[in-house]
C-alpha positions in Angstrom: -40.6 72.5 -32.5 -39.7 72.3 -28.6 -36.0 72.2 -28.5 -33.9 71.5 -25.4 -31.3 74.4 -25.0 -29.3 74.5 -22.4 -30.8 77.6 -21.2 -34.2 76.2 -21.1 -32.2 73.4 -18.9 -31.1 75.9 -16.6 -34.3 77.3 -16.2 -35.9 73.7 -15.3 -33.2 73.5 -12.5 -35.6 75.9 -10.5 -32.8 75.8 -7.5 -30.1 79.0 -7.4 -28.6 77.3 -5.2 -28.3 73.3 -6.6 -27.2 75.4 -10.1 -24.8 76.6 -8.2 -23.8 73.4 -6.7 -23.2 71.7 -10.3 -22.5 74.4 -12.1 -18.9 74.4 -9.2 -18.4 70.6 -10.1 -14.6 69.7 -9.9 -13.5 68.1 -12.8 -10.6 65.7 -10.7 -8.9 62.7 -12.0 -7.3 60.4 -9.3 -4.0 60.0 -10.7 -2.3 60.0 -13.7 -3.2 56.3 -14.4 -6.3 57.5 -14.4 -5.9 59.9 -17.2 -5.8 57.1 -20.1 -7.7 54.5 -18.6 -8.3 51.0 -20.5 -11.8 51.6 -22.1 -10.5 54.8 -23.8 -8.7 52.3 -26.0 -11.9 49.9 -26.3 -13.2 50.7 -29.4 -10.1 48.9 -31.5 -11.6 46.1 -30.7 -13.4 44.6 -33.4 -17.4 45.6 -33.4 -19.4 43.6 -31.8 -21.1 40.7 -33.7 -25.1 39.8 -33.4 -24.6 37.8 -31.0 -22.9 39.7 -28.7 -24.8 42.5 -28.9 -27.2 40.4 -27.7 -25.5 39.9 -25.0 -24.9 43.0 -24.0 -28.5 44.4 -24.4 -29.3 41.6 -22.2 -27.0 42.6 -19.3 -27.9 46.0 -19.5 -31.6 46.1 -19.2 -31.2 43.1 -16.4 -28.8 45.8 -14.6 -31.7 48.1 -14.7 -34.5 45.3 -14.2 -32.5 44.2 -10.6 -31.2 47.8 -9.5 -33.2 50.2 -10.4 -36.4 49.2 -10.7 -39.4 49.3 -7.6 -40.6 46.2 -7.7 -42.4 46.6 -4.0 -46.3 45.3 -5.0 -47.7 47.2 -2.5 -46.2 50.3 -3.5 -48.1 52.4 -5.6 -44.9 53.6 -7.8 -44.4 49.5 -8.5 -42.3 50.0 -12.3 -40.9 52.9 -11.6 -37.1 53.2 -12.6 -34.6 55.0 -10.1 -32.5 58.0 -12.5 -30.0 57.3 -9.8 -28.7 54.4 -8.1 -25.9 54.8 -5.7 -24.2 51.6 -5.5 -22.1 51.6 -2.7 -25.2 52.5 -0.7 -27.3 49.6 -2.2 -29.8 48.1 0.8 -29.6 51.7 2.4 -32.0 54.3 2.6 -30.2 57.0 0.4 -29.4 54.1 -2.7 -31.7 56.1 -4.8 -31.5 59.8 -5.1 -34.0 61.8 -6.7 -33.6 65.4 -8.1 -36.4 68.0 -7.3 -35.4 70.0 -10.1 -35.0 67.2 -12.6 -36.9 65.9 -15.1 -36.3 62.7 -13.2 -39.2 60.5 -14.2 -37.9 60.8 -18.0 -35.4 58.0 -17.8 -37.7 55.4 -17.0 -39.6 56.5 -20.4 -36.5 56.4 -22.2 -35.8 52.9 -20.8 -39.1 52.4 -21.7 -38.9 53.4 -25.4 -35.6 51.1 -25.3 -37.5 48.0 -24.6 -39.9 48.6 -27.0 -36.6 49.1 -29.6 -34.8 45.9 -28.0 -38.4 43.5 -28.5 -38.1 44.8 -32.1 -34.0 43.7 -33.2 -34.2 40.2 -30.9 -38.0 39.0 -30.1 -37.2 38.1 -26.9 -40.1 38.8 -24.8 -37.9 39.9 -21.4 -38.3 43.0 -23.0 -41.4 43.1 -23.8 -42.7 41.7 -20.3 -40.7 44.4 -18.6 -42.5 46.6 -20.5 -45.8 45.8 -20.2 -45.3 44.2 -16.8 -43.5 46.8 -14.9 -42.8 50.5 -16.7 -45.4 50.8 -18.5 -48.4 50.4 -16.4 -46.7 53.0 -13.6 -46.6 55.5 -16.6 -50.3 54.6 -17.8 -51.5 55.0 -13.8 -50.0 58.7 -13.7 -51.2 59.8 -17.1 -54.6 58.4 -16.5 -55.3 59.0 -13.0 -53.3 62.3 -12.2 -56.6 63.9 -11.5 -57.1 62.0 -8.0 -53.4 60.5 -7.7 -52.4 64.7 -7.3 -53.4 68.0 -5.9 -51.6 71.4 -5.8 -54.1 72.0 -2.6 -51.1 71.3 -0.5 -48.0 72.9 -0.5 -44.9 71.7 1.7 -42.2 73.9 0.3 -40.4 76.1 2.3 -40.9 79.6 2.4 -39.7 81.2 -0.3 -39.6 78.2 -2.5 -39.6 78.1 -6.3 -42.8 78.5 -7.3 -43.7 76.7 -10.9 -45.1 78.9 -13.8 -48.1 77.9 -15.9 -46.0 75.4 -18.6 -45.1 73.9 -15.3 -47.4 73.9 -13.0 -49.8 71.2 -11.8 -53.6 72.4 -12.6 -56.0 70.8 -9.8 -58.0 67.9 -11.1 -56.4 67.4 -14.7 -55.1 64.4 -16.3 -51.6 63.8 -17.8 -49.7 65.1 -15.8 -46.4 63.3 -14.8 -44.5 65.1 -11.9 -40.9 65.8 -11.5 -40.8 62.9 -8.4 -43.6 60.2 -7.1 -42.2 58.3 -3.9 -43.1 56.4 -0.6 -40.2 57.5 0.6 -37.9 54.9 -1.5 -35.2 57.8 -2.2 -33.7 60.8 -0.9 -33.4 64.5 -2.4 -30.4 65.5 -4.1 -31.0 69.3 -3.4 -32.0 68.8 0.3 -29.1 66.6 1.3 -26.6 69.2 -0.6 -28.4 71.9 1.1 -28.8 70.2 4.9 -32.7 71.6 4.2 -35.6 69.8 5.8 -38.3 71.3 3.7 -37.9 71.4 -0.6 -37.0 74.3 -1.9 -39.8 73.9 -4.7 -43.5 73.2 -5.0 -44.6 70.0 -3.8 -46.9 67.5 -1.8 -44.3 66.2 1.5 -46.2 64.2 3.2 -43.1 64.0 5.9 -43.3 67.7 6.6 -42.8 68.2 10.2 -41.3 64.8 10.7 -38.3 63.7 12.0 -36.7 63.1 8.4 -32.8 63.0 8.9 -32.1 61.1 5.4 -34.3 63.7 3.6 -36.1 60.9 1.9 -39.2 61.9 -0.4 -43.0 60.7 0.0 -45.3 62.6 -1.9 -45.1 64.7 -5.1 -44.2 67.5 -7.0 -46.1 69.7 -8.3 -43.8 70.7 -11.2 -43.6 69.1 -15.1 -42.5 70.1 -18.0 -42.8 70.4 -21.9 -39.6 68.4 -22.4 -40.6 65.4 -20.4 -43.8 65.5 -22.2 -41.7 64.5 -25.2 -40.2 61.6 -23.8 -43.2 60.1 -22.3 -44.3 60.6 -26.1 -42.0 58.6 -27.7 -42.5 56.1 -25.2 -46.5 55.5 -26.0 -45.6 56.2 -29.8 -43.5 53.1 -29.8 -45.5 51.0 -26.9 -48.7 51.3 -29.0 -47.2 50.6 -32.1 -45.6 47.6 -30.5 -48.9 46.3 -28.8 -51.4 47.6 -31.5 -51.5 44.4 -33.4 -51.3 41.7 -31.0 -53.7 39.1 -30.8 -53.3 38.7 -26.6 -56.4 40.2 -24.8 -53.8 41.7 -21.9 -51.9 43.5 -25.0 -55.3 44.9 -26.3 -56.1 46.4 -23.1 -52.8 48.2 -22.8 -53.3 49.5 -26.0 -56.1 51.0 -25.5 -54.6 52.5 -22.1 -51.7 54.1 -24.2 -54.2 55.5 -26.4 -56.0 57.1 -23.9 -52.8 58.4 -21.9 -51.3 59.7 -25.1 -54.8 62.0 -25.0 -54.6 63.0 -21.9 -50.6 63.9 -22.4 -51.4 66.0 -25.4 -54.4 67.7 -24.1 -52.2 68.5 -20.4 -49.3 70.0 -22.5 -52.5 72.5 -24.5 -53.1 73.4 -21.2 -50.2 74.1 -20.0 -48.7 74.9 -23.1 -49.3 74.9 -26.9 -49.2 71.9 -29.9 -45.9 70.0 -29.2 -45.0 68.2 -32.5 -44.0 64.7 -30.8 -47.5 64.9 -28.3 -48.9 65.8 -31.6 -47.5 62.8 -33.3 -48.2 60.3 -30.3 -51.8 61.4 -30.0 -52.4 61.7 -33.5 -51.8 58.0 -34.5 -52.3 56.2 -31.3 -56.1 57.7 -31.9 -56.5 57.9 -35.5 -56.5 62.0 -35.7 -55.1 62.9 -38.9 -55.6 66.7 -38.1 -52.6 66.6 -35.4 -50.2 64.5 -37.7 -50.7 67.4 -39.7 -49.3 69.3 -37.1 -46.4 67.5 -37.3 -43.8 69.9 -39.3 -42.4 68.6 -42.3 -38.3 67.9 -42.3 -36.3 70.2 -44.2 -33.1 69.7 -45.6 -31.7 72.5 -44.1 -28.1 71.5 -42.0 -29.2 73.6 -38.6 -28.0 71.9 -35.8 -25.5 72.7 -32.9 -22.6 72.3 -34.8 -23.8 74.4 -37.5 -25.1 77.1 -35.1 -21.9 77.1 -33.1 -19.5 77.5 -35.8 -21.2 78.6 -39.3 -24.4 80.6 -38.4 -23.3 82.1 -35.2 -24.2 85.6 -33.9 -21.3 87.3 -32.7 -20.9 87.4 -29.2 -23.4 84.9 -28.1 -22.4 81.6 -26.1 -23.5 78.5 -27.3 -23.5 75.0 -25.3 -21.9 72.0 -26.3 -25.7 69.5 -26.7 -25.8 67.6 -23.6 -28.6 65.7 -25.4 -29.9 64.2 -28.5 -33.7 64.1 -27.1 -34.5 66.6 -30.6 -33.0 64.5 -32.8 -34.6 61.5 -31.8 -37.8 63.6 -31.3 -37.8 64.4 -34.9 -36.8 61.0 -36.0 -39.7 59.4 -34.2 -42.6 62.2 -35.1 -41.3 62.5 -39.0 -41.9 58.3 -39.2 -45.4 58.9 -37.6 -46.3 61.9 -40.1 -44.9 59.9 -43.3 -47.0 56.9 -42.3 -44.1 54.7 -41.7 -42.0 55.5 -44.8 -38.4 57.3 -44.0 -39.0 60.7 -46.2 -35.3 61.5 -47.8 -35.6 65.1 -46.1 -35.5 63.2 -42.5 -33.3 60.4 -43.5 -30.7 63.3 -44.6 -30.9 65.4 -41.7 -30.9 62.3 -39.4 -27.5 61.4 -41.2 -26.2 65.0 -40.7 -27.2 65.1 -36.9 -25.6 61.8 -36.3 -22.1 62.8 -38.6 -21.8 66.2 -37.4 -22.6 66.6 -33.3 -20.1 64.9 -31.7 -17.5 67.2 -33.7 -17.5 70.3 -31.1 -17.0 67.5 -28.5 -14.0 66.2 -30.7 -12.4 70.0 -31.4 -12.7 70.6 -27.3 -10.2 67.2 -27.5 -7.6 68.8 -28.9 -4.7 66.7 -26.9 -6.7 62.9 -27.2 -8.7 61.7 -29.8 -11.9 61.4 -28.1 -13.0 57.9 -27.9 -16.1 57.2 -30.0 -18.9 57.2 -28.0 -18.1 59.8 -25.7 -19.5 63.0 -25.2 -19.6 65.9 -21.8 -21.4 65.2 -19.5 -24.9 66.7 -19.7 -24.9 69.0 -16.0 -21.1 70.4 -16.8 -21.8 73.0 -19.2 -19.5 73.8 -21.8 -19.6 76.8 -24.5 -18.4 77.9 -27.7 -18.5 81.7 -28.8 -17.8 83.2 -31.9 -16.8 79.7 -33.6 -14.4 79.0 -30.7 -14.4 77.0 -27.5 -14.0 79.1 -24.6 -11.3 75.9 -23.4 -9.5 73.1 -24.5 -8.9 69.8 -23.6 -4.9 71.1 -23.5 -6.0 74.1 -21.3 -6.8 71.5 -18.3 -3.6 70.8 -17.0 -2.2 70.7 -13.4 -2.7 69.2 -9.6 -6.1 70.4 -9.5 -7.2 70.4 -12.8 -8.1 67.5 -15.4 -10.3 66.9 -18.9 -13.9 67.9 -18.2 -16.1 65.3 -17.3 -17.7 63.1 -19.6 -21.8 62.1 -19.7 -23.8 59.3 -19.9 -26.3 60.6 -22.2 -25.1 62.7 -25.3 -22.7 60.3 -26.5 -25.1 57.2 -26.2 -28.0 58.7 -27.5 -25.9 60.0 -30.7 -25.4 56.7 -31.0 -28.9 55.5 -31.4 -29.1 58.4 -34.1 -26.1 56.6 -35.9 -28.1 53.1 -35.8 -31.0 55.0 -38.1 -28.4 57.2 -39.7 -26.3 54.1 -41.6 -29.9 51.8 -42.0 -30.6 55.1 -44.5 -27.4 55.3 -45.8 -28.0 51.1 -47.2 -31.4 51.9 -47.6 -30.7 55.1 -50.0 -27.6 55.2 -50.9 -26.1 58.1 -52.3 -28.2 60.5 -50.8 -25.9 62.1 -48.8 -24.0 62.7 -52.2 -27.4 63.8 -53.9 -27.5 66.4 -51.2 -23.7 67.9 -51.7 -24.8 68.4 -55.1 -27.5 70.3 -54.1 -25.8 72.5 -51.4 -23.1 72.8 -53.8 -24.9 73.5 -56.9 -22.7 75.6 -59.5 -20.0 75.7 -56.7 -16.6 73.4 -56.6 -16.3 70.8 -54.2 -14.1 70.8 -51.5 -13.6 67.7 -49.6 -12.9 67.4 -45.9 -10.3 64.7 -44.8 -9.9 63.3 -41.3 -6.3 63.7 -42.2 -5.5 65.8 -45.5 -1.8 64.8 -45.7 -1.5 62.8 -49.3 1.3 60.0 -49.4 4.8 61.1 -48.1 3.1 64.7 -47.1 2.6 65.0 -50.7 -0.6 66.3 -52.3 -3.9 64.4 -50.8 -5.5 62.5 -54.1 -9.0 64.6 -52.7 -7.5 68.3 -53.4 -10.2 70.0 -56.0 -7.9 72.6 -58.6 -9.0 76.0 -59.1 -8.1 78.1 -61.5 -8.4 81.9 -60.6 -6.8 85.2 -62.4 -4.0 83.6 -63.5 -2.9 81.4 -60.5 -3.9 77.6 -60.0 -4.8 76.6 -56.7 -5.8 73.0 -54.8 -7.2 72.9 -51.5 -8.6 69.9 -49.6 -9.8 70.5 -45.9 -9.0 68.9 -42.4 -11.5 69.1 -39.8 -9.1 72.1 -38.4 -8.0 74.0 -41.0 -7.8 74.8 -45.0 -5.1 72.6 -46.9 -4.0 74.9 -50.0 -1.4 75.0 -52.6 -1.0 77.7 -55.2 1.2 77.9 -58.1 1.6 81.7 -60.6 3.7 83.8 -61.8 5.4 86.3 -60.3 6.9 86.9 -56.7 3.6 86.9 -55.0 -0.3 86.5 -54.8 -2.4 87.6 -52.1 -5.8 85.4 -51.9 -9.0 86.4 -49.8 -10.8 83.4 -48.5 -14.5 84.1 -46.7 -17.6 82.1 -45.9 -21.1 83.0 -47.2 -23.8 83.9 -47.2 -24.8 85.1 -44.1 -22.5 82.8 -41.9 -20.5 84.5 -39.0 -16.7 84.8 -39.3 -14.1 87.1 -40.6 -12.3 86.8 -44.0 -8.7 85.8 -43.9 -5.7 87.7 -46.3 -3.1 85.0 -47.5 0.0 86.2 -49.0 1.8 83.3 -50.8 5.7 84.5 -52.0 7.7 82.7 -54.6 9.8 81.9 -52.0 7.8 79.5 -50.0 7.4 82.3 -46.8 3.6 83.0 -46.3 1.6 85.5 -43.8 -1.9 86.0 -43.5 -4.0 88.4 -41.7 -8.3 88.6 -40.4 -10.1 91.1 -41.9 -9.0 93.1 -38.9 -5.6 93.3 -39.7 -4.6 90.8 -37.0 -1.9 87.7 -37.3 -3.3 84.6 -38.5 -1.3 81.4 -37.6 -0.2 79.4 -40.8 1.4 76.6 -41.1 3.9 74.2 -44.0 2.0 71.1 -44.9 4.8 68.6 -45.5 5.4 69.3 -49.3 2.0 70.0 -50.0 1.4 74.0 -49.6 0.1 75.4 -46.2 -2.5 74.4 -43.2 -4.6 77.9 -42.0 -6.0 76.3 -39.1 -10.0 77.2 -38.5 -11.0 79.8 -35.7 -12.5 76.6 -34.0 -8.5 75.1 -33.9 -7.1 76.0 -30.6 -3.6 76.8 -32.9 -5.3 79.8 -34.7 -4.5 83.2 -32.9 -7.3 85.4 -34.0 -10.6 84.3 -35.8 -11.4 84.6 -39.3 -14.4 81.2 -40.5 -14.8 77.6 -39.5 -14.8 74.7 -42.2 -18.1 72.8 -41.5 -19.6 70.1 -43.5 -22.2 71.5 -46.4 -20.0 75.4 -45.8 -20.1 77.3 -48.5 -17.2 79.8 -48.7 -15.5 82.2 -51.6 -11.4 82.5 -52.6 -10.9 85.6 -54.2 -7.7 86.1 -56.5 -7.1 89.8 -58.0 -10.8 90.7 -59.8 -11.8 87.1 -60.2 -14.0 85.0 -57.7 -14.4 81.0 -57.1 -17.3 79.9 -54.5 -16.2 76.0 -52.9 -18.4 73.8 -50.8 -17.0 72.0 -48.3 -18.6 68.2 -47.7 -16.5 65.0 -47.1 -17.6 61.7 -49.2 -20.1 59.5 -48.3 -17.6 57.0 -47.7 -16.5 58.9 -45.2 -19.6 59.8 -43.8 -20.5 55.9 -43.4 -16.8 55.0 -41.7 -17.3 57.7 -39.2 -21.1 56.6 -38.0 -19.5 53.0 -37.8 -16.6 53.9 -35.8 -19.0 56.0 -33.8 -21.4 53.3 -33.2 -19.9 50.2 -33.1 -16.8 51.8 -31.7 -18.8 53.5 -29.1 -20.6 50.3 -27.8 -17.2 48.8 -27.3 -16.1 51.6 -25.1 -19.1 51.6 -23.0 -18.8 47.9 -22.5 -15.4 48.5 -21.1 -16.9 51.5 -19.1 -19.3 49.0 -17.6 -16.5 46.4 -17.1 -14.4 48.5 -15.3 -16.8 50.6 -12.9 -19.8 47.6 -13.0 -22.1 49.7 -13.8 -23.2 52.8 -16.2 -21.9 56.6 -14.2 -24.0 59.4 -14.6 -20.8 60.9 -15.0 -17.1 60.4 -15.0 -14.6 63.0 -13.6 -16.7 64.7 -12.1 -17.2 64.7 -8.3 -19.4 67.9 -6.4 -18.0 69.5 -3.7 -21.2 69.5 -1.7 -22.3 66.0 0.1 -24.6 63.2 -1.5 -23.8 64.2 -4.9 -21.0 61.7 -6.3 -21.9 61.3 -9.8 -19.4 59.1 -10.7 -20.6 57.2 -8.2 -24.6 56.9 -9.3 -25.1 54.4 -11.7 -27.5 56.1 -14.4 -30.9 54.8 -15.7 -30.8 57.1 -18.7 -27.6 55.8 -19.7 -28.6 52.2 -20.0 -31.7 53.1 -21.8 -30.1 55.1 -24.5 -27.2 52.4 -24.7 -29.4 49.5 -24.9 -31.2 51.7 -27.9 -28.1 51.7 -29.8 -27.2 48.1 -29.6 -30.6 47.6 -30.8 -30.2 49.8 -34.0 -26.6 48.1 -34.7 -28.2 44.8 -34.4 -30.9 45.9 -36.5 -27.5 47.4 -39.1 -25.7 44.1 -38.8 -29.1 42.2 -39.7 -30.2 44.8 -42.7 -33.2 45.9 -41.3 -34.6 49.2 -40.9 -35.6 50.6 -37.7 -38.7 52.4 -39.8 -40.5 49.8 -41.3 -39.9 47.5 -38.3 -41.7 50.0 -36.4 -44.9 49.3 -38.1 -46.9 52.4 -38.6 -50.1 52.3 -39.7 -49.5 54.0 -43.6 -51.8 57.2 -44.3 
């Protein structure tokens, strides 16, 4: 499977020097009004009901519809959607800004796939007349006519330019190929304007080479694409055919058979350029009746590998790790697994969607270690932020000062987790107890820890969740916050020393507790180094994670479906950690519903959805909180659609209507 690191990112920027210009993005509040602002309190609310989630899908695809769009008939990019709208600048030449080194044609597909999801929850053709009006017949023209829309004869790039590689490259006279950009010159360059550079610093068609071009705007082409677009544009046909495929209109028919054809040529551009790409697999696969690619299409596992697990559990020591700046391979897998089961929501993919959704937005939560993050929110995709050896490299706390502030927050993780919540609680009604089913697994012969937002019982007494262990002699409980071990021991004698590790094969150190009849307590890493442990009210003592700012020195993380091993004297206990299904199901609410509230206040207050807030570049013509953002409003619209679809009881899956096999 193609996933989207953020190395593979970087290496799509292309431009040393535009990495260097986000990578050196300021992270500057205004004031310290600024600092709790109104929709960071939002999502107490109540959730939204039916009908006003229909009424804010409405005025976000209409914002996109009457902004974004290129809606110029005699323009040969009529559909296309803008990633960036400036909207101060609106009626001027530089309202639109395109990146060179973006994937920037990708949010129109995922805007795309969004109408497709919207038609499905409400029926109300605007969506679908969008759709098949506007987007989708710009996509269909590129992916079925690249062979005489572009040529890599030409080449206006100045010397020295970035030259693309054979995944990337544009092959003379093929078909599917989407580039990077496609204008008349509607929009400007981001990396030319920050540079002050007449020519691009990467492969392309400028047919205003040698031209008096002051505003840098862009006519003509690049010659670049990529593997990870090629997914998007995939889920977009997937769901546009699957929409159109049984309509009785003779226009609807016609598309169809369009989106067959480009899903062909997409698959058969990325074998060129490439190899088998599961979603490309999947697209091409049903929208022409192969079943050899659908075979392609790996099967879900119920394995719980995912950032959050890579980052904190299964870690190799030293390495950085990003924060996800995306959910594309979630949804990916989502999408491809519902094409390979023949429309049926295999319990392997409903789990793992569930554990995606429940679990991703946790490193984002243990970075905010001074403000509950609001649900919803997540860092913004182009400000990078890491985690090594189960440990941020900074905190939310860490940002303080004149000329420093929380890191800036994104457009696109947090709203697309969101759509992954929709699918995530229609499985939960539409199998319940399977996340349970799996603990049991994952657990087997081992005792069952549970993880508590807050482990603290009534009065800081015992939490009614703590599982009792009996070990050598001494009787222990231990419950689990999301930052540390909860445990209480009672034994004879003046002391007991207890070893507590993770296994098997998980990174992290072991950690040395010495509990004295007296109530004092130390404990020490396997390397003989402090560990920081805490009272718990009248409940035993709180050894805070690695991952918990608090901790000193490292020793494991606590991570959902864990498995870990107390050692007392010569006897062993093994514990899995996994909160309840209850818990699981409250959380993907709060982060849905909860999250569509603060967005709508985000779109109150700024009117309109920012690529990114808190963050402003140093260099000119790049104000991100300042460009309203198309892929924002596409995944946002998405997730309204799947809570709609919640509130309703309907299933995404079977609404989609694939053909069985």
């Amino acid at each position: 499977m193609i996933t989207v690191s953020h190395k593979l990112f970087l290496a799509r920027m292309c431009s040393r020097a535009f990495v260097h210009c986000w990578m050196i993005c300021s992270a500057v509040f205004a004031g310290a009004a600024e600092r709790d602002p109104a929709w960071t309190r939002a999502h107490l609310k109540p959730a939204m009901t039916a009908d006003e989630t229909r009424a804010f899908m409405k005025r976000l695809a209409q914002f996109v519809f009457d902004n974004h769009m290129k809606r110029d008939a005699k323009s040969p990019q009529r559909g296309m959607i803008y990633e960036y709208f400036w909207v101060e600048r609106k009626g001027r030449a530089d309202q639109f800004i395109q990146g060179e080194a973006l994937d920037t044609m990708h949010d129109g597909a995922w805007f795309a796939a969004a109408l497709v999801n919207a038609y499905r929850a409400t029926g109300d053709r605007f969506y679908k007349e969008t759709l098949t009006q506007w987007v989708l017949p710009f996509y269909l023209r590129m992916l079925n006519h690249s062979d005489t829309l572009f040529s890599a004869r030409r080449d206006d790039a100045a010397p020295g330019a970035h030259k693309f590689n054979k995944e990337h490259a544009l092959q003379e006279g093929e078909k599917g190929f989407v580039p990077y950009w496609w204008d008349d010159g509607g929009s400007v360059s981001l990396e030319r304007r920050g540079k002050n550079q007449a020519l691009s610093p990467i492969q392309c068609t400028d047919l205003l080479a040698g031209k008096p071009n002051p505003e840098f705007l862009l006519s003509g082409y690049s010659h670049g694409s990529s593997n990870h677009m090629a997914q998007d544009l995939a889920v977009m046909l997937q769901q546009a055919w699957l929409m159109l495929r049984n309509s009785a209109e003779p226009s609807d028919k016609k598309l169809a058979a369009e989106v067959a054809e480009a899903a062909k040529n997409l698959h058969e551009c990325r074998l060129r350029h490439f190899n088998h790409i599961p979603m490309c697999c999947a697209a091409f696969g049903l929208t022409n009746g192969d079943p050899a690619e659908l075979k392609r299409v790996p099967q879900p596992t119920w394995l719980p590998e995912n950032h959050y697990w890579r980052a904190l559990y299964d870690f190799k020591p030293g390495e950085r790790r990003a924060l996800p700046g995306f959910a594309d391979d979630q949804q990916y897998r989502y999408y491809f697994g519902i094409a390979k089961a023949g429309g049926s929501l295999p319990r392997t993919l409903g789990f793992k969607t569930i554990y995606d959704a429940f679990t991703e937005p946790m490193l984002y939560r243990y970075y905010s270690d001074d403000a509950d993050a609001p649900p919803g929110i997540n860092r913004f995709d182009l400000h990078v932020m890491n985690v090594r050896d189960g440990r941020l490299e900074d905190y939310r706390s860490d940002r303080k000062g004149p000329f420093k502030g929380p890191r800036p927050i994104g457009s696109r993780m947090g709203p697309q987790n969101m759509v992954c919540c929709g699918w995530a609680l229609q499985t939960l009604r539409a199998q319940p107890g399977l996340w349970e089913e799996r603990c049991k697994a994952q657990c087997r012969q081992d005792a069952r820890v549970f993880i508590e937002e807050s482990a603290g019982g009534a009065a800081g007494g015992a939490p009614a969740s703590a599982t009792s262990l009996a070990l050598d002699g001494v009787t222990l409980r231990l419950v689990s916050r999301r930052d540390a071990l909860v445990l209480e021991g009672k034994f004879e004698g003046a002391q007991v020393v207890l070893r507590i590790f993770s296994r098997p094969d998980a990174q992290g150190g072991h950690a040395v507790v010495t509990l004295r009849k007296d109530r004092t307590v130390t404990a020490v890493n396997d390397r003989a180094e402090p560990l920081r442990i805490l009272p718990h009210g009248d409940f035993g003592w709180a050894l805070p994670y690695t991952v918990a700012k608090q901790q000193t020195a490292g020793w494991a993380n606590g991570v959902e479906l864990g498995c870990y091993s107390i050692q007392v004297g010569g006897e062993t206990r093994n514990f899995c950690l996994a909160s309840s299904e209850a818990a699981v199901k409250a959380r993907l609410e709060r982060e849905l519903a909860g999250g569509l509230r603060t967005w709508e206040a985000i779109f109150d207050q700024y009117g309109y959805i920012p690529t990114g807030i808190g963050c402003h570049s140093i260099l000119p013509g790049v104000v991100w909180d300042k460009f309203s953002d198309a892929g924002g409003y596409a995944h946002l619209l998405s997730a309204a659609a799947q809570w709609l679809m919640y509130l309703e009881k309907k299933s995404d899956w079977e609404l989609q209507g694939v053909p069985s096999r």
